[in-house]
N, C-alpha and C positions, 0 to 999 in steps of 0.2 A: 724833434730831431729823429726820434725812434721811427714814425710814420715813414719820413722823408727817407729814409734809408730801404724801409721795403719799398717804396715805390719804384725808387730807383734801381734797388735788385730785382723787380716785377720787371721793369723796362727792360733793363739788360737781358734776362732768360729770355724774354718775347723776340729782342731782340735777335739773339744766338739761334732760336729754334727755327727762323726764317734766313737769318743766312747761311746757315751752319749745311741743308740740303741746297743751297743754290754753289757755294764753295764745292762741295762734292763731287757734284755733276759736272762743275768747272772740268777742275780735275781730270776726272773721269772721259768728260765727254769732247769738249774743246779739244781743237787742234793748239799745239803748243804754243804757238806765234797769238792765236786770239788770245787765249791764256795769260798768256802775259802781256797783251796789249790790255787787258781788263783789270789785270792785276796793278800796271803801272795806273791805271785811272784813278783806283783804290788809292795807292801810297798817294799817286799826286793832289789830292782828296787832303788826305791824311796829313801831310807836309804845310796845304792851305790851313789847316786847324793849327797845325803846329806852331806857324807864323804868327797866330794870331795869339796863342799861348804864348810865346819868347817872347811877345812885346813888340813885331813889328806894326807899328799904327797905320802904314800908307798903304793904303793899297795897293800901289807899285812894287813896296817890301814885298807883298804878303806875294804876290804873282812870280817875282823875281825868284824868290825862295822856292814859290812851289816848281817852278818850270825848271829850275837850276837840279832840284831834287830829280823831278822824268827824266831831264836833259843827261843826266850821271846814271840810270836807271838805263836807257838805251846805248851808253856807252861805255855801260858793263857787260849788255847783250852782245853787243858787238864784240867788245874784247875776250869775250867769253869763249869763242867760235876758235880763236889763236893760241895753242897750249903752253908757245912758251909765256905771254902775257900772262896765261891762268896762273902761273906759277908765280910771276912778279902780283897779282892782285893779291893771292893769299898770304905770299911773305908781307905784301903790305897791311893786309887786315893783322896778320897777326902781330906787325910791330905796334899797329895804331892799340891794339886792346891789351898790349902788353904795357904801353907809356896810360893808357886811362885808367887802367890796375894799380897803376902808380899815385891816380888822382886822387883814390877811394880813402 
């Protein structure tokens, strides 16, 4: 078990030291719109593991979930652009993590 553990910390740092300069230069170098068009690639990625993790078996689940996930991702970008919206998104973030503070 002791092995399977640095391998696995091996893998991760390997992992970090090659994206850790490509996130960077993202950053840095992309125009804001690519940026975030690469970035939702990531979550939408991300969201597909996740599906697979909470137990959806179909592949239909696992697509529906991840698309549902982008599909709220460019409908925050959008909303984002409208200040009095910014304003309802963040009273809502902060009621939604004030009721899961509740959960804990």
């Amino acid at each position: 078990m002791q092995a399977n553990n640095k391998s696995s910390l091996k893998q991760r740092v390997i992992t970090a030291l090659i994206l850790a300069p490509l996130v960077i230069a993202g950053v840095l170098f992309l125009p804001t719109v690519l940026f975030a068009l690469m970035l939702a690639i990531v979550v939408g990625l991300g969201a597909w593991e996740w599906s697979r993790l909470a137990g959806l078996t179909s592949l239909q689940a696992q697509r529906a979930y991840a698309g549902l996930v982008v599909l709220s991702l460019g409908l925050v970008w959008f909303l984002l652009k409208q200040q009095q919206v910014l304003l309802v998104l963040l009273l809502l973030a902060l009621a939604w993590w004030l009721v899961a503070a509740t959960w804990v």
